[in-house]
C-alpha positions as a Markdown table, in Angstrom:
| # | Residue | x | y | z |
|---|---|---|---|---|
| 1 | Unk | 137.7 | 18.4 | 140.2 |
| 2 | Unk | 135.6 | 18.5 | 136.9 |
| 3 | Unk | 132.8 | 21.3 | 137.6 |
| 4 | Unk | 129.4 | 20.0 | 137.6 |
| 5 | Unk | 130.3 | 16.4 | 138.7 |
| 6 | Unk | 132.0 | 16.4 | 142.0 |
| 7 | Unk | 134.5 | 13.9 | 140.0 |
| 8 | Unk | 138.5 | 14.3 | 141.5 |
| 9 | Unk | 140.5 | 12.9 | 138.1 |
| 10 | Unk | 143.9 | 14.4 | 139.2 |
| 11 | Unk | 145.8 | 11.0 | 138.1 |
| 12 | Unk | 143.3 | 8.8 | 139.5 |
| 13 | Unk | 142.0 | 5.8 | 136.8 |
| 14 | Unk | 139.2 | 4.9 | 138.7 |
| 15 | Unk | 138.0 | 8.7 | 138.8 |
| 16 | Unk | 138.5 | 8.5 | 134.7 |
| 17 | Unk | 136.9 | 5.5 | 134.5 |
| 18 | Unk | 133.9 | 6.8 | 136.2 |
| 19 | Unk | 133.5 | 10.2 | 134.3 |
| 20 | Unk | 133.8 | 8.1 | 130.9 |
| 21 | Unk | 131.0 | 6.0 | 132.0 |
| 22 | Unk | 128.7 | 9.3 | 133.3 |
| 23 | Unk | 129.7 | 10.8 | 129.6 |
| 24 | Unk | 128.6 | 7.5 | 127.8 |
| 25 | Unk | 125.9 | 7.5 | 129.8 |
| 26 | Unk | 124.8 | 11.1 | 129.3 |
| 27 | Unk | 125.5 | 10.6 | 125.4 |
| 28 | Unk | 123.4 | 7.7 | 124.8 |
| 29 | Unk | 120.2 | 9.6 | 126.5 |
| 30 | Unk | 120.3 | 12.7 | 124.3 |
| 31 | Unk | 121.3 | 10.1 | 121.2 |
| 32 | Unk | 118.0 | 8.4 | 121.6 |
| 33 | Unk | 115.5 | 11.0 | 121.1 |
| 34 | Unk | 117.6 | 11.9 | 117.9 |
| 35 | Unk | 117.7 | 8.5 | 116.8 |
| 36 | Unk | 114.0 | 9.1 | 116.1 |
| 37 | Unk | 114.6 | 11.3 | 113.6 |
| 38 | Unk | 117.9 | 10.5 | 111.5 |
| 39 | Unk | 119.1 | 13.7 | 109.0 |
| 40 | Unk | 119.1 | 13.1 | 105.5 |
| 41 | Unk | 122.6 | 13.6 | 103.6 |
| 42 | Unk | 122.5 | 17.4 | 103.8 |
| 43 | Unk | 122.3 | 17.0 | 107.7 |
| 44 | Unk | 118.2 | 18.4 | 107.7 |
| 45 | Unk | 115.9 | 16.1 | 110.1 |
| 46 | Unk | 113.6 | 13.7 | 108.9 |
| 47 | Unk | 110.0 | 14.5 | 108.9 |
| 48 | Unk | 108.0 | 12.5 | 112.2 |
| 49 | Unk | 106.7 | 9.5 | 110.7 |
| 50 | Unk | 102.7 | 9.4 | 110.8 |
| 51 | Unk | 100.8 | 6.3 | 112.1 |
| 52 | Unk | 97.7 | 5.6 | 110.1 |
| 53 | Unk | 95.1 | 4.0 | 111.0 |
| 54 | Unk | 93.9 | 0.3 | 109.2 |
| 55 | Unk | 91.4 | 1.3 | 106.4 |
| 56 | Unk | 87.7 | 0.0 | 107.4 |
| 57 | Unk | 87.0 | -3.3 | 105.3 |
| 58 | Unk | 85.0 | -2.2 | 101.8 |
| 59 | Unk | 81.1 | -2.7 | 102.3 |
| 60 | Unk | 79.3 | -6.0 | 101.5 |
| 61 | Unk | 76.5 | -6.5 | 98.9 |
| 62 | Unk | 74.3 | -8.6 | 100.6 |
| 63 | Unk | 71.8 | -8.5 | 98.2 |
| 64 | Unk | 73.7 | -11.5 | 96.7 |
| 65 | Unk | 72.3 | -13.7 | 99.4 |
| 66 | Unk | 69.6 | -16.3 | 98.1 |
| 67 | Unk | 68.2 | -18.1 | 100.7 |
| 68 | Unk | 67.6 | -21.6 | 101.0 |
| 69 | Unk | 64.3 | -23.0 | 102.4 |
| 70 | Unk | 63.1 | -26.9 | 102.5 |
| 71 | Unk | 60.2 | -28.5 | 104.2 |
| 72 | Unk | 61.3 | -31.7 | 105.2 |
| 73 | Unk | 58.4 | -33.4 | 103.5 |
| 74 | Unk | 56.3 | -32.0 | 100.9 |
| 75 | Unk | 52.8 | -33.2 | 102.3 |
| 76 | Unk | 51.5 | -33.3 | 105.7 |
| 77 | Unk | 48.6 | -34.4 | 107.1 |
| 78 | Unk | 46.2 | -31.6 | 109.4 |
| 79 | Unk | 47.8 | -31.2 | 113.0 |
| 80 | Unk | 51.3 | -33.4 | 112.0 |
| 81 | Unk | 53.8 | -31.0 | 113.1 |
| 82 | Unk | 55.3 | -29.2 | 110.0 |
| 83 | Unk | 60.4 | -29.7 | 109.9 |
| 84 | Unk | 62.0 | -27.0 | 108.0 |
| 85 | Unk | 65.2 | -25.9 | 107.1 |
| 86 | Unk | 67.0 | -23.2 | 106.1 |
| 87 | Unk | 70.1 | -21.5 | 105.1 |
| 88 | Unk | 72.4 | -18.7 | 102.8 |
| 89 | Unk | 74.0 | -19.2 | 99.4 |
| 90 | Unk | 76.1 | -16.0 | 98.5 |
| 91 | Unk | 76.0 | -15.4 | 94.8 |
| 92 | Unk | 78.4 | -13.3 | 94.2 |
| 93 | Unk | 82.5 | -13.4 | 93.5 |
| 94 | Unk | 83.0 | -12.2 | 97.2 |
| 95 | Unk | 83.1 | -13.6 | 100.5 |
| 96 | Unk | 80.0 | -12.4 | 102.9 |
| 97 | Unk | 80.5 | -11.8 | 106.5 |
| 98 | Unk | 77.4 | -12.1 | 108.7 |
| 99 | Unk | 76.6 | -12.3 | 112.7 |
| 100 | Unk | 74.6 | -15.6 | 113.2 |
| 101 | Unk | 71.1 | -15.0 | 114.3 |
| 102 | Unk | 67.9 | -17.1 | 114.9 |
| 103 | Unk | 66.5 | -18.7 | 111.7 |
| 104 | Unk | 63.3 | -17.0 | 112.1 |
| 105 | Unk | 65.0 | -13.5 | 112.5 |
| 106 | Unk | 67.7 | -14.4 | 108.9 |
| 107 | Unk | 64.8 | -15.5 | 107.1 |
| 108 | Unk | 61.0 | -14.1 | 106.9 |
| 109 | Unk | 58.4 | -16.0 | 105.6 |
| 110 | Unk | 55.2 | -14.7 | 104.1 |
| 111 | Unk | 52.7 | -17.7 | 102.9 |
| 112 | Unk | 49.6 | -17.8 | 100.5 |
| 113 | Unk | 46.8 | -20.3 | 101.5 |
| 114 | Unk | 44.6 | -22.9 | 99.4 |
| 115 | Unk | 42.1 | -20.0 | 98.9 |
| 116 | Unk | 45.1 | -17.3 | 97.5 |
| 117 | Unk | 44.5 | -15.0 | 100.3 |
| 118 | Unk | 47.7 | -14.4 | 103.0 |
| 119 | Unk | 47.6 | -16.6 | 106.2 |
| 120 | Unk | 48.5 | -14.3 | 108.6 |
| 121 | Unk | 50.9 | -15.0 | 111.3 |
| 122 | Unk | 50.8 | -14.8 | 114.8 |
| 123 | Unk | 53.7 | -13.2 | 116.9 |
| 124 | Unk | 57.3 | -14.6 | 116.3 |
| 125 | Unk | 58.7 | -15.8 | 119.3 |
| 126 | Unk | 61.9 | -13.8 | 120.0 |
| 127 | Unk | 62.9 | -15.8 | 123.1 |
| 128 | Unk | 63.0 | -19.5 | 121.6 |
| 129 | Unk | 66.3 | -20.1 | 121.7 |
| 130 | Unk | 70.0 | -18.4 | 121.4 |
| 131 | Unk | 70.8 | -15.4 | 119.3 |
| 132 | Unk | 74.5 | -14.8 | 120.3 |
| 133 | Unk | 75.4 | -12.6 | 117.1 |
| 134 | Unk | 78.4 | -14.6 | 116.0 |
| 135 | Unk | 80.3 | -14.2 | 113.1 |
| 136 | Unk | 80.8 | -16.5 | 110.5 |
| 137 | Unk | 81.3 | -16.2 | 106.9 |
| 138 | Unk | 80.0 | -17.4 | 103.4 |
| 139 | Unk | 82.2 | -18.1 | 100.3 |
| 140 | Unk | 81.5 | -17.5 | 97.0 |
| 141 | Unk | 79.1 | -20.2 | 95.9 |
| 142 | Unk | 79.2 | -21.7 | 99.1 |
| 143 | Unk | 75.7 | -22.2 | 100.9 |
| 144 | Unk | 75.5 | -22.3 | 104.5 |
| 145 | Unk | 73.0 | -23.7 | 106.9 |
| 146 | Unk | 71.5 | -22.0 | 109.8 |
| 147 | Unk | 71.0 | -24.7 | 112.9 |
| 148 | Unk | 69.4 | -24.3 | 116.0 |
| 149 | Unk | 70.8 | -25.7 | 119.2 |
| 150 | Unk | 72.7 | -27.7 | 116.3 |
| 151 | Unk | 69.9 | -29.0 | 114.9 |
| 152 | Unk | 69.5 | -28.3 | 111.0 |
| 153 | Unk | 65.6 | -28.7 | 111.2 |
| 154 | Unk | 63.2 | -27.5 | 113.2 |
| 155 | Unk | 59.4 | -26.9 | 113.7 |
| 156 | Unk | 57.8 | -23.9 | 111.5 |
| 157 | Unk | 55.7 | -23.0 | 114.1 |
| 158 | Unk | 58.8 | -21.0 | 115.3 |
| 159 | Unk | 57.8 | -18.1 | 112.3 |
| 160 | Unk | 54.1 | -18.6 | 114.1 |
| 161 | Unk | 52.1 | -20.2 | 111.2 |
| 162 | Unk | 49.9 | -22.8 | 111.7 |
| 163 | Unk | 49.2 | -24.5 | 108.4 |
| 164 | Unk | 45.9 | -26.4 | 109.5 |
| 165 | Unk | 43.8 | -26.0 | 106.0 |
| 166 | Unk | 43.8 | -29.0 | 103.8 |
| 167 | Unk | 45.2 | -27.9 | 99.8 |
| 168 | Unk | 48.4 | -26.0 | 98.6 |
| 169 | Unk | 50.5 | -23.4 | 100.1 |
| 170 | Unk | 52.7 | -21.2 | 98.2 |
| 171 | Unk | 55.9 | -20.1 | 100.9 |
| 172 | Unk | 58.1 | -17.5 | 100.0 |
| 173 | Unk | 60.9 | -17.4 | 101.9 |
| 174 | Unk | 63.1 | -13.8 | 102.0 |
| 175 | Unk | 66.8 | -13.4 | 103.4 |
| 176 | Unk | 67.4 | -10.3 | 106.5 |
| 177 | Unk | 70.5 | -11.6 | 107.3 |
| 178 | Unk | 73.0 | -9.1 | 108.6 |
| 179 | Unk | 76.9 | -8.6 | 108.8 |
| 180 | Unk | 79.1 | -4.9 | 110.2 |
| 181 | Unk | 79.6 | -4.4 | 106.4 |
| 182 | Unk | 76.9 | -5.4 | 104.1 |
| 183 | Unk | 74.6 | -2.9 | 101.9 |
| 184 | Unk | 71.7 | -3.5 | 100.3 |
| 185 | Unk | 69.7 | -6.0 | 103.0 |
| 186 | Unk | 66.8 | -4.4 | 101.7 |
| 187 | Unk | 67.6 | -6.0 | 98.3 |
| 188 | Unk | 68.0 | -9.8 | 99.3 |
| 189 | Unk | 66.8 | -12.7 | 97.1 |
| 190 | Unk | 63.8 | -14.7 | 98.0 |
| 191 | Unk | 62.6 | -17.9 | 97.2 |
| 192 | Unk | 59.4 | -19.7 | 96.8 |
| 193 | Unk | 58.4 | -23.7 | 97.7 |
| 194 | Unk | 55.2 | -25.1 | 97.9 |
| 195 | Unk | 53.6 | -27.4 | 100.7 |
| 196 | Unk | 50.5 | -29.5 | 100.3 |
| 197 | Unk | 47.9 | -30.2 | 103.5 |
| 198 | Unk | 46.2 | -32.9 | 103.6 |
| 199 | Unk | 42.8 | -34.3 | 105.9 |
């Protein structure tokens, strides 16, 4: 009787048998845990290996962004509803990551009138459409578009100006797009096109 087990191996094969299977079997779970820490040469353990955690992605200049605006004529006539488009061009030697928003919300627009002074706006409606903040990327030197419902261009009234002077307007056109990463949104490039009204 081997103490401990309640094994008989007087002569008995079977009785070996089982015992060298209950030794195996005790071996290989007290051989696990120490295969997590293998000793060097000189028979000391192996320091525990330390997870790290991924490094967060280096920040973003977004001040690199130009953005693109284009009236889809250059004159309209008083009342004639007014198509624009608009988009991103990154700059710089990096890709940009961004969240898609609404046109409006990417891109402000502040406008001069025929008589120099600022038209002023009315509220921008927040509610005219989708704003899923999606991500998408830009390239270096790539220029991307910004659609609504998959439409490329669509009426300014959506940045609540109504044009309805006859003469020359002066549009300058900033970038607020935003990404998890990018610095410097304050610093954006703007750019300026001009629209004529006419009777």
């Amino acid at each position: 009787m081997v103490r401990g087990t309640g094994l008989d191996v007087g002569g008995n094969r079977m009785h070996d048998k089982t015992l060298a299977v209950l030794v195996l079997s005790l071996a290989c779970l007290t051989g696990s845990a120490a295969a997590q820490q293998l000793p060097r040469i000189d028979g000391t353990p192996q320091p525990a290996a330390v997870e790290t955690s991924p490094s967060p992605p280096p920040p973003q200049d977004a001040s690199a962004l130009m953005p693109i605006f284009q009236f889809q004529h250059r004159r309209y006539a008083v009342g004639e509803p007014i198509f624009v488009r608009v988009g991103l061009k990154n700059t710089s030697s990096h890709r940009i990551d961004l969240y898609y928003d609404l046109p409006w919300h990417d891109c402000a627009m502040s406008v001069v009138g025929p008589d120099g002074r600022a038209v002023v706006p009315g509220l921008v409606d927040i509610s005219a459409g989708p704003s899923s903040l999606r991500p998408y990327s830009i390239e270096p030197g790539a220029t991307h578009i910004i659609t609504w419902y998959q439409q490329e261009w669509y009426p300014l009234e959506h940045w609540s100006y109504n044009l309805s002077v006859p003469g020359r307007y002066r549009v300058v056109v900033r970038s607020r797009a935003r990404g998890e990463n990018t610095t410097n949104v304050d610093q954006e490039g703007s750019t300026t096109v001009t629209l004529t009204i006419v009777p």
